[in-house]
CHARMM internal coordinates of N, CA and C (Angstrom, degrees):
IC EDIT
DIST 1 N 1 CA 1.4534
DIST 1 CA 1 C 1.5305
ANGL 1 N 1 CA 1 C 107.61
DIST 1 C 2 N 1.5037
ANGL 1 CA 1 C 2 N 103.48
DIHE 1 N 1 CA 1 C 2 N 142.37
DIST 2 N 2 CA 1.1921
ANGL 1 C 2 N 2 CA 93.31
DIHE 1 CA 1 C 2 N 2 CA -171.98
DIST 2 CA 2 C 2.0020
ANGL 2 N 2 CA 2 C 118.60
DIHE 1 C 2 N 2 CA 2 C -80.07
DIST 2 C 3 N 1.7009
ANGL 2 CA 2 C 3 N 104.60
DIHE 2 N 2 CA 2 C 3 N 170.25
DIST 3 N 3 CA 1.5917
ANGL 2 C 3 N 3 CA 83.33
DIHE 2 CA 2 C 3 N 3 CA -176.42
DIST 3 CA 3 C 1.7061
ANGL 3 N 3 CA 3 C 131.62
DIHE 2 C 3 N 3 CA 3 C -67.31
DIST 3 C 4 N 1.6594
ANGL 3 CA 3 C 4 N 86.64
DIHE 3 N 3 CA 3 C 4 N -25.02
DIST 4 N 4 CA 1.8394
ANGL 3 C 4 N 4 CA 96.91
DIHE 3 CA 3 C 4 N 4 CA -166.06
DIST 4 CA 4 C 1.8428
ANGL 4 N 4 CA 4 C 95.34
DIHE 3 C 4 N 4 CA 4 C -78.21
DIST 4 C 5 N 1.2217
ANGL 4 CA 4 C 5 N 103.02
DIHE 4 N 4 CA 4 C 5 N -22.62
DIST 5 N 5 CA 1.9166
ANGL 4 C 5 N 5 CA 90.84
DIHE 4 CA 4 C 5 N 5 CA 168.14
DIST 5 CA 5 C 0.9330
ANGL 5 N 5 CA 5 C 111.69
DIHE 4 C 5 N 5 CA 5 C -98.70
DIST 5 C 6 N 1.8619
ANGL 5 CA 5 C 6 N 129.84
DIHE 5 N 5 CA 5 C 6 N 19.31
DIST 6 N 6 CA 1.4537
ANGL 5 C 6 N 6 CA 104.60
DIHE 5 CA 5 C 6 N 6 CA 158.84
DIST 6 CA 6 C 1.6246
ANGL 6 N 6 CA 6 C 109.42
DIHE 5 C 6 N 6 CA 6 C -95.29
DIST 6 C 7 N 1.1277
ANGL 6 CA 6 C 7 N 89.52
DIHE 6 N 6 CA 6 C 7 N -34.16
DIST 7 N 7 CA 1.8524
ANGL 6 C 7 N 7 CA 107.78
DIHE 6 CA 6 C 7 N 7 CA 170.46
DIST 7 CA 7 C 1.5239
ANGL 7 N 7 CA 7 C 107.53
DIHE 6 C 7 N 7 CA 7 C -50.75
DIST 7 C 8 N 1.1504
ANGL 7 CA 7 C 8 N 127.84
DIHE 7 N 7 CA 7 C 8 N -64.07
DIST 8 N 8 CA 1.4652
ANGL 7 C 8 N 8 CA 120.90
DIHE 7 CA 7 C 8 N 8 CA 162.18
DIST 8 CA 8 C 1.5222
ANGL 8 N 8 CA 8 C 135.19
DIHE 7 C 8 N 8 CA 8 C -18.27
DIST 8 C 9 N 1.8120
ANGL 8 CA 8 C 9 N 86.19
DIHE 8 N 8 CA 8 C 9 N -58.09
DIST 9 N 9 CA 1.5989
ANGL 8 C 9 N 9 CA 104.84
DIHE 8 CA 8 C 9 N 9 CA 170.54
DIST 9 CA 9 C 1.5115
ANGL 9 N 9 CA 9 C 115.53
DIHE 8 C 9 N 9 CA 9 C -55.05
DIST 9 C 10 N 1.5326
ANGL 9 CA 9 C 10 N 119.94
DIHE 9 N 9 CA 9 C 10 N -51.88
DIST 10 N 10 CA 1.5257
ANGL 9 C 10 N 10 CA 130.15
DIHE 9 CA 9 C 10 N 10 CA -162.89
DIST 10 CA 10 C 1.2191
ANGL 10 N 10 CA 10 C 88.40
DIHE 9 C 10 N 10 CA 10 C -79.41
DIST 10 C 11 N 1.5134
ANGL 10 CA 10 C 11 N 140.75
DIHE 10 N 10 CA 10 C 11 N -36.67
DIST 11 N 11 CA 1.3706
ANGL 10 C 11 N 11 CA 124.04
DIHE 10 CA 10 C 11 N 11 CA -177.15
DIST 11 CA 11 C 1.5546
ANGL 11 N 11 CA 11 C 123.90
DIHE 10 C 11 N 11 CA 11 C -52.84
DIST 11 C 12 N 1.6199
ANGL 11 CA 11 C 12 N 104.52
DIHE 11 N 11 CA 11 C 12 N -47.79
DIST 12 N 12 CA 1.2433
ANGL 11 C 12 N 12 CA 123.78
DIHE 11 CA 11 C 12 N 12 CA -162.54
DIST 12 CA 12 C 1.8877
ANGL 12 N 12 CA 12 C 105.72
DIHE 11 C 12 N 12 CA 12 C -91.04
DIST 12 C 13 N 1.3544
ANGL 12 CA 12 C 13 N 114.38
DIHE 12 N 12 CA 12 C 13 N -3.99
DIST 13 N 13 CA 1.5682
ANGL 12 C 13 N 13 CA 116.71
DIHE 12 CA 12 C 13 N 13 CA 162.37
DIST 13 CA 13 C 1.2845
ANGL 13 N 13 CA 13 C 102.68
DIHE 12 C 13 N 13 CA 13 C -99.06
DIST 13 C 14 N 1.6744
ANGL 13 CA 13 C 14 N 144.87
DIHE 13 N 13 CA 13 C 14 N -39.83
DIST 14 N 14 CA 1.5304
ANGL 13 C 14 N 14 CA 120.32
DIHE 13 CA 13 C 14 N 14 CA 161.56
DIST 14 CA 14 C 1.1580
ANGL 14 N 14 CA 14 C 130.80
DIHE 13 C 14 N 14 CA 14 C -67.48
DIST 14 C 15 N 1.3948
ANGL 14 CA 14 C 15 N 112.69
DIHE 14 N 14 CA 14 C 15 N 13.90
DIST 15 N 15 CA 1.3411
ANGL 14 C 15 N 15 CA 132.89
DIHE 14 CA 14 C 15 N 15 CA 164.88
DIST 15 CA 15 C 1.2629
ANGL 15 N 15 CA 15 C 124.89
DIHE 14 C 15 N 15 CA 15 C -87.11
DIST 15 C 16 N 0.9039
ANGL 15 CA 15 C 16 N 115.72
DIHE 15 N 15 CA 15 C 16 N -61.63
DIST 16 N 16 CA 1.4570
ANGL 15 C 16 N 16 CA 137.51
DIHE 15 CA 15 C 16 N 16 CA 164.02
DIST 16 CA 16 C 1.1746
ANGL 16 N 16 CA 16 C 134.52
DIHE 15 C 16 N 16 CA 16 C -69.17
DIST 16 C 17 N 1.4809
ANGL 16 CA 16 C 17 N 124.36
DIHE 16 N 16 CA 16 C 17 N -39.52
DIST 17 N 17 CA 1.3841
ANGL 16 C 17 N 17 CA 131.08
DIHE 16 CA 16 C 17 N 17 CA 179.75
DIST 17 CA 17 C 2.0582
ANGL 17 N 17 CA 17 C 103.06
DIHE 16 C 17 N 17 CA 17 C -137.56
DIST 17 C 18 N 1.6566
ANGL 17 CA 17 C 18 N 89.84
DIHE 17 N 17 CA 17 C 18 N 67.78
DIST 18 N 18 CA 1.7680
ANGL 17 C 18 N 18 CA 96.50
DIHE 17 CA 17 C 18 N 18 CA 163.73
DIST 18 CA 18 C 1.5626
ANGL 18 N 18 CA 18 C 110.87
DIHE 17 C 18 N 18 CA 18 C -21.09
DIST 18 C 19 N 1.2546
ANGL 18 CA 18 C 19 N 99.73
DIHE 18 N 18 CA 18 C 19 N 148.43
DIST 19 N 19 CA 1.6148
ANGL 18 C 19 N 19 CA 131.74
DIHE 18 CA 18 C 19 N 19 CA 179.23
DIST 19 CA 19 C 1.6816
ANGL 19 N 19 CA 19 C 96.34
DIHE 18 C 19 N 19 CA 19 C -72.20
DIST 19 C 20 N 1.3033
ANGL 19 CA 19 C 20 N 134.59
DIHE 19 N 19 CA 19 C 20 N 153.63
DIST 20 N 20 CA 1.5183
ANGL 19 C 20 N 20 CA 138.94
DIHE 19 CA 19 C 20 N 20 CA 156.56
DIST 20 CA 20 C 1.6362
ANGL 20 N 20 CA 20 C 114.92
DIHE 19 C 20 N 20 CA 20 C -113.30
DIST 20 C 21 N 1.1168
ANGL 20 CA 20 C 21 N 102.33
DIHE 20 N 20 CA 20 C 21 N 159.34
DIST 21 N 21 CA 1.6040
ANGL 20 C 21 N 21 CA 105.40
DIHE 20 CA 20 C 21 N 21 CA 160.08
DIST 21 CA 21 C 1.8935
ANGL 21 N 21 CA 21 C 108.29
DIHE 20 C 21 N 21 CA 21 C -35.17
DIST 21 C 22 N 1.4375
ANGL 21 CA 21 C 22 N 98.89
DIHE 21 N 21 CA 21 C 22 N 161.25
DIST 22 N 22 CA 1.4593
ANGL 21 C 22 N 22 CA 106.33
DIHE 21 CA 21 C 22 N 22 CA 174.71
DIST 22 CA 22 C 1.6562
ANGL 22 N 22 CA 22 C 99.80
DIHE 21 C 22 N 22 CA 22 C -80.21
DIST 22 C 23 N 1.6819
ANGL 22 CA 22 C 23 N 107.54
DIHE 22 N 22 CA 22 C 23 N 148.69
DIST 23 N 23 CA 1.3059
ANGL 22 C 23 N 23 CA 108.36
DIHE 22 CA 22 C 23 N 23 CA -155.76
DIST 23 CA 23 C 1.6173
ANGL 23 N 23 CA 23 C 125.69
DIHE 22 C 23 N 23 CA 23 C 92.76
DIST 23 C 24 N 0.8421
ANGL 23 CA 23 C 24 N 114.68
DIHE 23 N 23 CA 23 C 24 N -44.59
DIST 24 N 24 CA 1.9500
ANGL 23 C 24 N 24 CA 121.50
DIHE 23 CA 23 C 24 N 24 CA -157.73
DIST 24 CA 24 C 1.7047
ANGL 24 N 24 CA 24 C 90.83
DIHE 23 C 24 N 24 CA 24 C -56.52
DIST 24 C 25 N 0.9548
ANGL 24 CA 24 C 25 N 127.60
DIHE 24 N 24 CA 24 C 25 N 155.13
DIST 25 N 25 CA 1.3557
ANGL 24 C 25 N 25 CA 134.10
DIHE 24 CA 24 C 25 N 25 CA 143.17
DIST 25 CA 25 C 1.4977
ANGL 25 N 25 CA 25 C 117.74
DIHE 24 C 25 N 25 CA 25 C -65.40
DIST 25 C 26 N 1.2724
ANGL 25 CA 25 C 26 N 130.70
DIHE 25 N 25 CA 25 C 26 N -9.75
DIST 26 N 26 CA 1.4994
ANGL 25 C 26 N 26 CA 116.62
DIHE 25 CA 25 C 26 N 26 CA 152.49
DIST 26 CA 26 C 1.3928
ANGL 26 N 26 CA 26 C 141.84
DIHE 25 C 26 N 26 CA 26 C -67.79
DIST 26 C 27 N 1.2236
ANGL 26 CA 26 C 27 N 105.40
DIHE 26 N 26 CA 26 C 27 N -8.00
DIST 27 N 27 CA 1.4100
ANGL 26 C 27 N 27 CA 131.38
DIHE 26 CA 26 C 27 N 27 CA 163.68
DIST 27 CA 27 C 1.4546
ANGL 27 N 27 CA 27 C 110.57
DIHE 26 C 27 N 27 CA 27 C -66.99
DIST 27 C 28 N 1.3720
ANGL 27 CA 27 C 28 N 95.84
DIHE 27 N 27 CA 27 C 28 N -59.67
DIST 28 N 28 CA 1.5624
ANGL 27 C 28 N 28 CA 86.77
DIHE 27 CA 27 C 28 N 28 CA -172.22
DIST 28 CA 28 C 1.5119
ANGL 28 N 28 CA 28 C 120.07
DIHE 27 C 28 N 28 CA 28 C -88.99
DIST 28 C 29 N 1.5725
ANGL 28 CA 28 C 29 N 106.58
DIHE 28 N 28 CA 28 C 29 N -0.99
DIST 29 N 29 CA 1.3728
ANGL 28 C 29 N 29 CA 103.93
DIHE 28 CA 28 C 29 N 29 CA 154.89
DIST 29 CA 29 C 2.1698
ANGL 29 N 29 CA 29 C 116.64
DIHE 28 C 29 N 29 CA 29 C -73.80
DIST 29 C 30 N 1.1779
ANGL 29 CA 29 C 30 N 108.65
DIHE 29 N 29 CA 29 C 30 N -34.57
DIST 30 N 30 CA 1.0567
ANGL 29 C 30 N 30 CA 112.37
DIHE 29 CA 29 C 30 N 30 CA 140.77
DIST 30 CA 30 C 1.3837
ANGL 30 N 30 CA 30 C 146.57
DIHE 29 C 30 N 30 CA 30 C -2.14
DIST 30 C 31 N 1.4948
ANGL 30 CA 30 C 31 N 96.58
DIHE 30 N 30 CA 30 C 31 N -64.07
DIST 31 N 31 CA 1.5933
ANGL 30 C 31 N 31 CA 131.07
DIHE 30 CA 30 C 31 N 31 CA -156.57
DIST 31 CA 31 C 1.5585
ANGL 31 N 31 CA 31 C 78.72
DIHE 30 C 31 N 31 CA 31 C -90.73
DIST 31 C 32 N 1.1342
ANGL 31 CA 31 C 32 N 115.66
DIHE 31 N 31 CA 31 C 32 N -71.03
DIST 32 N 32 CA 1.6879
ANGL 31 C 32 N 32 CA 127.91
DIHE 31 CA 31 C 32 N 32 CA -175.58
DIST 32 CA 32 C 1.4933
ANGL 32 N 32 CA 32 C 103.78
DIHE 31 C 32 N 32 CA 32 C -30.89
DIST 32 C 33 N 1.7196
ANGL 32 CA 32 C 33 N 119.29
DIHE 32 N 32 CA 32 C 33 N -66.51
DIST 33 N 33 CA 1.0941
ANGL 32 C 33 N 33 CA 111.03
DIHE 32 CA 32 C 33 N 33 CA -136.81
DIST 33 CA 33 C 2.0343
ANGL 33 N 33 CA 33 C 89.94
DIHE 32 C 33 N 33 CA 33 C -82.51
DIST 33 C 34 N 1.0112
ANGL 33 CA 33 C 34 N 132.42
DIHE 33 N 33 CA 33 C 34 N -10.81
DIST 34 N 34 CA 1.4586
ANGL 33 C 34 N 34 CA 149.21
DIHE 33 CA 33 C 34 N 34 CA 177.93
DIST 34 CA 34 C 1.4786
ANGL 34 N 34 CA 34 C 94.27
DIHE 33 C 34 N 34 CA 34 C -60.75
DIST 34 C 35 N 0.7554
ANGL 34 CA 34 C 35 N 99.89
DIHE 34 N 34 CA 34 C 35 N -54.50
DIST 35 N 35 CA 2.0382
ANGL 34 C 35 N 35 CA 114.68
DIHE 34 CA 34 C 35 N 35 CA -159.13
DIST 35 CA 35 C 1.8185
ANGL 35 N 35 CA 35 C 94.45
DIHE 34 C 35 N 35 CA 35 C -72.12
DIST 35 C 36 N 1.0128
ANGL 35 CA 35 C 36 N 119.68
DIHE 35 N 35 CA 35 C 36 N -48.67
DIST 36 N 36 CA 1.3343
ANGL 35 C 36 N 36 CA 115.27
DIHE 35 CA 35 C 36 N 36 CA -169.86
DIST 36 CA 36 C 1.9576
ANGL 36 N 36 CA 36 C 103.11
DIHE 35 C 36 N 36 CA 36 C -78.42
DIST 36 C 37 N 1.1559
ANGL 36 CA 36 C 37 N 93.15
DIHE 36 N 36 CA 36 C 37 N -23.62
DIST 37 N 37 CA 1.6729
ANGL 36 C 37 N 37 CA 88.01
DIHE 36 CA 36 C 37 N 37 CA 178.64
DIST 37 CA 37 C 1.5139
ANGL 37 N 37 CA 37 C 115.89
DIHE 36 C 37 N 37 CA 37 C -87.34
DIST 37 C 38 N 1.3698
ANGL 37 CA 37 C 38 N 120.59
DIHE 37 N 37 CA 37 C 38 N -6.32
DIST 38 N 38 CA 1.7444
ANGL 37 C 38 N 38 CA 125.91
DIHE 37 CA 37 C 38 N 38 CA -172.23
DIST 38 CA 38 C 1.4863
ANGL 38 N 38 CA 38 C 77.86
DIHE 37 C 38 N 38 CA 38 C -100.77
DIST 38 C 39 N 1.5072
ANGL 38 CA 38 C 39 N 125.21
DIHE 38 N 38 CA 38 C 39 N -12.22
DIST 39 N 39 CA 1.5648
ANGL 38 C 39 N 39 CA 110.54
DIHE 38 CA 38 C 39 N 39 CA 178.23
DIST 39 CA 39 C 1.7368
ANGL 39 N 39 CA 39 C 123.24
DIHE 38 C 39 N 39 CA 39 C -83.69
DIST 39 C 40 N 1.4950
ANGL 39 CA 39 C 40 N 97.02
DIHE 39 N 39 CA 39 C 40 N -8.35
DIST 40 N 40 CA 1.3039
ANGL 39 C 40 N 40 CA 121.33
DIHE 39 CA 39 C 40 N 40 CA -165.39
DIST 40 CA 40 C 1.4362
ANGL 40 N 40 CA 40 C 128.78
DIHE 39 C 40 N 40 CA 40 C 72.93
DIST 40 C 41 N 1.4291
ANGL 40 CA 40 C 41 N 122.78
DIHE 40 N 40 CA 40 C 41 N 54.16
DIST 41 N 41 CA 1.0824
ANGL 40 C 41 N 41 CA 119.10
DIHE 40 CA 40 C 41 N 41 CA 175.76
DIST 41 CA 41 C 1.8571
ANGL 41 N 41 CA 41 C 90.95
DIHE 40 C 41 N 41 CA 41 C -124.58
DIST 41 C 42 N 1.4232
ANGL 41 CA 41 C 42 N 98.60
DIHE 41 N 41 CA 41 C 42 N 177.19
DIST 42 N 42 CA 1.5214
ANGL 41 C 42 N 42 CA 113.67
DIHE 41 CA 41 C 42 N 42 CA -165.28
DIST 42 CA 42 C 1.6809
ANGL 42 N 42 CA 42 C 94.13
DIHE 41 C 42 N 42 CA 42 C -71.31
DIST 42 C 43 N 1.6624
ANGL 42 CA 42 C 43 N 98.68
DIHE 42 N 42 CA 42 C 43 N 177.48
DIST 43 N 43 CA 1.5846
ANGL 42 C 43 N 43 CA 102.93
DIHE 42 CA 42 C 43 N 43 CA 173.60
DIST 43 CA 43 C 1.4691
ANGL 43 N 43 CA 43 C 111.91
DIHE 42 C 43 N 43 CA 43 C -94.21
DIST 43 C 44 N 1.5286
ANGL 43 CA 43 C 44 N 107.37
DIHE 43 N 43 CA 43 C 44 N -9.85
DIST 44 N 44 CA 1.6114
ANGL 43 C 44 N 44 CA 100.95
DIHE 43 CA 43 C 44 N 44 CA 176.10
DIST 44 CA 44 C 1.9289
ANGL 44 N 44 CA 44 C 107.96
DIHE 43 C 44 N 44 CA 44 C -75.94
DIST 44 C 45 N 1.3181
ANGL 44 CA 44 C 45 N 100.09
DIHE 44 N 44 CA 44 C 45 N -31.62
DIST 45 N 45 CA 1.5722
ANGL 44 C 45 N 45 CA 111.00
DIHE 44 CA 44 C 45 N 45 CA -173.24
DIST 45 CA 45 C 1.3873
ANGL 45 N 45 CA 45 C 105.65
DIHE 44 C 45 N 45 CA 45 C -72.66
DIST 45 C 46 N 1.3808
ANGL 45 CA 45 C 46 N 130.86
DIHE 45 N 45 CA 45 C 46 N -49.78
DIST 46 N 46 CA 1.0961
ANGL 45 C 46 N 46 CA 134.10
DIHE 45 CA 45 C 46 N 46 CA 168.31
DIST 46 CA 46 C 1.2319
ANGL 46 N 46 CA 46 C 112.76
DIHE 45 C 46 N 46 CA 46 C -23.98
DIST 46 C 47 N 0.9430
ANGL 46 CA 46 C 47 N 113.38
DIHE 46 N 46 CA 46 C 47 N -89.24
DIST 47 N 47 CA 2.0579
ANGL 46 C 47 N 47 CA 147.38
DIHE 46 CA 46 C 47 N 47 CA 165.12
DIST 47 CA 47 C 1.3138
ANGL 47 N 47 CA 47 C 103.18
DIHE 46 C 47 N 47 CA 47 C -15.93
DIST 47 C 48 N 1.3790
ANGL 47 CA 47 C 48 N 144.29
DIHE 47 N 47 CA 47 C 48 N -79.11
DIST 48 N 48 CA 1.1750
ANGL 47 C 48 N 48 CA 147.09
DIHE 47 CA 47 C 48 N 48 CA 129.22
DIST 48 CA 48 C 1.7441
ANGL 48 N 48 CA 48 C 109.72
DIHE 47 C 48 N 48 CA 48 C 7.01
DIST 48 C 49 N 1.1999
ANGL 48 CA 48 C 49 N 100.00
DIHE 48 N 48 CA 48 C 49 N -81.99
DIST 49 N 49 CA 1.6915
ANGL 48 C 49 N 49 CA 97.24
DIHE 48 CA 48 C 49 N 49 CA -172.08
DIST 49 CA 49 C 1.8974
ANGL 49 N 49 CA 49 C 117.52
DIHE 48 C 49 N 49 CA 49 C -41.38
DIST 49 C 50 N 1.7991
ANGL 49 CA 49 C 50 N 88.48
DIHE 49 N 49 CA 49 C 50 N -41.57
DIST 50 N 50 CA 1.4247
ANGL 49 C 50 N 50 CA 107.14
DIHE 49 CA 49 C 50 N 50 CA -166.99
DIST 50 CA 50 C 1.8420
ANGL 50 N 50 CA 50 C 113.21
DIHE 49 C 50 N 50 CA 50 C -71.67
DIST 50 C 51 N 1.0372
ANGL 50 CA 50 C 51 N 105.59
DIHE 50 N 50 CA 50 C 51 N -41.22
DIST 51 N 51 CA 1.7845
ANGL 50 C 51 N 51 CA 100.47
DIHE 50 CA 50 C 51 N 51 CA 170.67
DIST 51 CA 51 C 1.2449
ANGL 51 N 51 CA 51 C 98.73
DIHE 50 C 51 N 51 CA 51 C -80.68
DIST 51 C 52 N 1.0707
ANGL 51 CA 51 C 52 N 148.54
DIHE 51 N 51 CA 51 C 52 N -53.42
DIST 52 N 52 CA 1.4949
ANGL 51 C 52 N 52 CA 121.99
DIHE 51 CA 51 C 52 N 52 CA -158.30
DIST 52 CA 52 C 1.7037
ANGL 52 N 52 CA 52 C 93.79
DIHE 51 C 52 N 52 CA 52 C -59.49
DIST 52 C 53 N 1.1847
ANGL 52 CA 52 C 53 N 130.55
DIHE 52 N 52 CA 52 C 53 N -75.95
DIST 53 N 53 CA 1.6583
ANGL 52 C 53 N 53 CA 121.38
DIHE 52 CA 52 C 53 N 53 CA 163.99
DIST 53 CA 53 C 1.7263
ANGL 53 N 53 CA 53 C 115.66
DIHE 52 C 53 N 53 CA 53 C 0.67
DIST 53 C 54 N 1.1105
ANGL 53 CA 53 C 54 N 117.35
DIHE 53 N 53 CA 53 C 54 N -67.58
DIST 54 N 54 CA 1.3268
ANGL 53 C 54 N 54 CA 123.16
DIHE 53 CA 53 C 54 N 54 CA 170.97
DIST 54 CA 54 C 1.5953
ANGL 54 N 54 CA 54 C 139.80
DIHE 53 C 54 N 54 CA 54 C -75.50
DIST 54 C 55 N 1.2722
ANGL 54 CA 54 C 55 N 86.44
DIHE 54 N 54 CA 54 C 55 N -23.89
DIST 55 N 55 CA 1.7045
ANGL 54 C 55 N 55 CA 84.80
DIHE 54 CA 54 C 55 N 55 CA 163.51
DIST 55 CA 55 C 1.4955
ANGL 55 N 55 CA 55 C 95.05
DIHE 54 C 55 N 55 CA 55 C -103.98
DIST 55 C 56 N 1.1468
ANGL 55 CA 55 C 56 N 117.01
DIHE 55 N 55 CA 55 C 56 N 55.00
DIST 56 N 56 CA 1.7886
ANGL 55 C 56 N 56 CA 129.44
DIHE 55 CA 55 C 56 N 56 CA 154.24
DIST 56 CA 56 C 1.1082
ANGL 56 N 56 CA 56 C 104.13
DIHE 55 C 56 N 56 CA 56 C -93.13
DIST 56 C 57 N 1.4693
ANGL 56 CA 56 C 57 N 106.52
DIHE 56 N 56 CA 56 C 57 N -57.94
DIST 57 N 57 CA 1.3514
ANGL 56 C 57 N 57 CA 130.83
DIHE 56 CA 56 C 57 N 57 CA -165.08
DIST 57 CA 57 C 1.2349
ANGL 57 N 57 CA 57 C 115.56
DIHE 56 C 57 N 57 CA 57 C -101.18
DIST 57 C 58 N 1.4915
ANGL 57 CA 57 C 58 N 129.44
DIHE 57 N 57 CA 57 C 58 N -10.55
DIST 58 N 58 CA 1.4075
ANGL 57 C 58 N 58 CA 127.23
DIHE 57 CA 57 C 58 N 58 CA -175.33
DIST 58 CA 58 C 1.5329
ANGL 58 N 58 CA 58 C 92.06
DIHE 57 C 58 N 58 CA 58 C -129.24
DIST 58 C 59 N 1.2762
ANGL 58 CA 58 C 59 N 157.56
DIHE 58 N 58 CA 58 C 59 N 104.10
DIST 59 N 59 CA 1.1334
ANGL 58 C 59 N 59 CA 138.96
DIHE 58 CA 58 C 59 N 59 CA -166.59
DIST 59 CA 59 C 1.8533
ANGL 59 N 59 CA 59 C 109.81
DIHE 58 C 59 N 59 CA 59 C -93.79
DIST 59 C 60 N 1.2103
ANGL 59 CA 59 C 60 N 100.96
DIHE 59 N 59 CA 59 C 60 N -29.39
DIST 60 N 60 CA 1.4819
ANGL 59 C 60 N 60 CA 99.68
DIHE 59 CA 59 C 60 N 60 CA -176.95
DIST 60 CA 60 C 1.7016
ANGL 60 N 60 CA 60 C 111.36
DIHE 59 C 60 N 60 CA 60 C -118.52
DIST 60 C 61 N 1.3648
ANGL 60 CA 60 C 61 N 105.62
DIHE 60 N 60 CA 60 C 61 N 40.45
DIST 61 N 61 CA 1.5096
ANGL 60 C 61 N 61 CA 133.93
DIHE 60 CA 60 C 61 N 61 CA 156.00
DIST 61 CA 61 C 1.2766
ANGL 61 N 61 CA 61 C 120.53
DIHE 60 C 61 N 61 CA 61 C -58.68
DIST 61 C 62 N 1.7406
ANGL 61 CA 61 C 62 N 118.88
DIHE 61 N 61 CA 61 C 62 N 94.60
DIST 62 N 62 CA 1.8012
ANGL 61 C 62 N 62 CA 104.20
DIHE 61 CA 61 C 62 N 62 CA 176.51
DIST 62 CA 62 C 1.8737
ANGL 62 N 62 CA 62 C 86.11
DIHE 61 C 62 N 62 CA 62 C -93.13
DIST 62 C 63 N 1.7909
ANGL 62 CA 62 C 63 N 98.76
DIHE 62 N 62 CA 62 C 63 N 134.75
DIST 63 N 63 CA 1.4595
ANGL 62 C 63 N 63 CA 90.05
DIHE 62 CA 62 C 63 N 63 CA 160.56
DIST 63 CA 63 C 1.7210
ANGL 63 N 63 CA 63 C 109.84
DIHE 62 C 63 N 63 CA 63 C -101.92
DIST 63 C 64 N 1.5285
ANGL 63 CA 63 C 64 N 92.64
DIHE 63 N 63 CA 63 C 64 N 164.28
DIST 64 N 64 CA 1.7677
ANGL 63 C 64 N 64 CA 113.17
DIHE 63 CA 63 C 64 N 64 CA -174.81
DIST 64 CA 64 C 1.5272
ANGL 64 N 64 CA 64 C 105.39
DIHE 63 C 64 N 64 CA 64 C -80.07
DIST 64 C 65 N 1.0969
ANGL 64 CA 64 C 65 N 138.23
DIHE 64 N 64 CA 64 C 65 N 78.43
DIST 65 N 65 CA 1.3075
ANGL 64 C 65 N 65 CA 138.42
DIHE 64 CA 64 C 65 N 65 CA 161.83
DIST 65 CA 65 C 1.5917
ANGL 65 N 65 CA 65 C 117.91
DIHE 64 C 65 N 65 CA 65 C -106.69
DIST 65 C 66 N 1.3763
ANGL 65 CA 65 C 66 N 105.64
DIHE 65 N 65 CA 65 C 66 N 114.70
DIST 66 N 66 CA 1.1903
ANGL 65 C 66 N 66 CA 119.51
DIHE 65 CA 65 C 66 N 66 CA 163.29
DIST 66 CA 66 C 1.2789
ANGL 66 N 66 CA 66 C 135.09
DIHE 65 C 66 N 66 CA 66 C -103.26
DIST 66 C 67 N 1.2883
ANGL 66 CA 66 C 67 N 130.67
DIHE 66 N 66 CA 66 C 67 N 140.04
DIST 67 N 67 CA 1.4456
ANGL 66 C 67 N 67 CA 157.49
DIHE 66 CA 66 C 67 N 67 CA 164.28
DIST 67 CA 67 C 1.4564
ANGL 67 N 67 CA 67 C 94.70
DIHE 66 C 67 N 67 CA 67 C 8.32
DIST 67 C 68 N 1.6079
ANGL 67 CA 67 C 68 N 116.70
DIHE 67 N 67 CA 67 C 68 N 169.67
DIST 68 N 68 CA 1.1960
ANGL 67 C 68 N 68 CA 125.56
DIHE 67 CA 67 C 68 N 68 CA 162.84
DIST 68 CA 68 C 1.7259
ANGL 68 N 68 CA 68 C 108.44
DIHE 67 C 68 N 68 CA 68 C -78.38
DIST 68 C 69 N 1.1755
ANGL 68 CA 68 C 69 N 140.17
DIHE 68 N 68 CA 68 C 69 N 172.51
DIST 69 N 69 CA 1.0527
ANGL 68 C 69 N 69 CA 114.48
DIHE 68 CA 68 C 69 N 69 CA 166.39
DIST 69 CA 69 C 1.9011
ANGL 69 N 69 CA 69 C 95.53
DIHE 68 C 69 N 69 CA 69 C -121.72
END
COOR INIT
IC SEED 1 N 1 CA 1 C
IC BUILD
């Protein structure tokens, strides 16, 4: 992958889905939604994939996702 579209990518997830304290489950929704996008799927699909994943395991998890800007 190239670099200026990975940079793109990491731009547009600390954009969208803020960093948490160490620990938080937003991180590792995070981690999720990263992983599904170096997989090549969209960031709406990602996102999607990534909470249902986490409210597996986190059930009363609101995640921080914001707007495009």
């Amino acid at each position: 992958m190239h670099y200026e579209l990975q940079k793109a990518m990491q731009r547009e997830l600390n954009e969208r889905i803020p960093p948490a304290p160490k620990g938080d489950p937003q991180n590792e929704l995070r981690h999720v939604v990263n992983s599904q996008r170096l997989s090549g799927k969209s960031f709406d699909q990602s996102v999607t994939i990534a909470v249902s994943l986490i409210h597996k395991r986190y059930p009363h998890f609101t995640p921080r996702i914001l707007p495009p800007q």
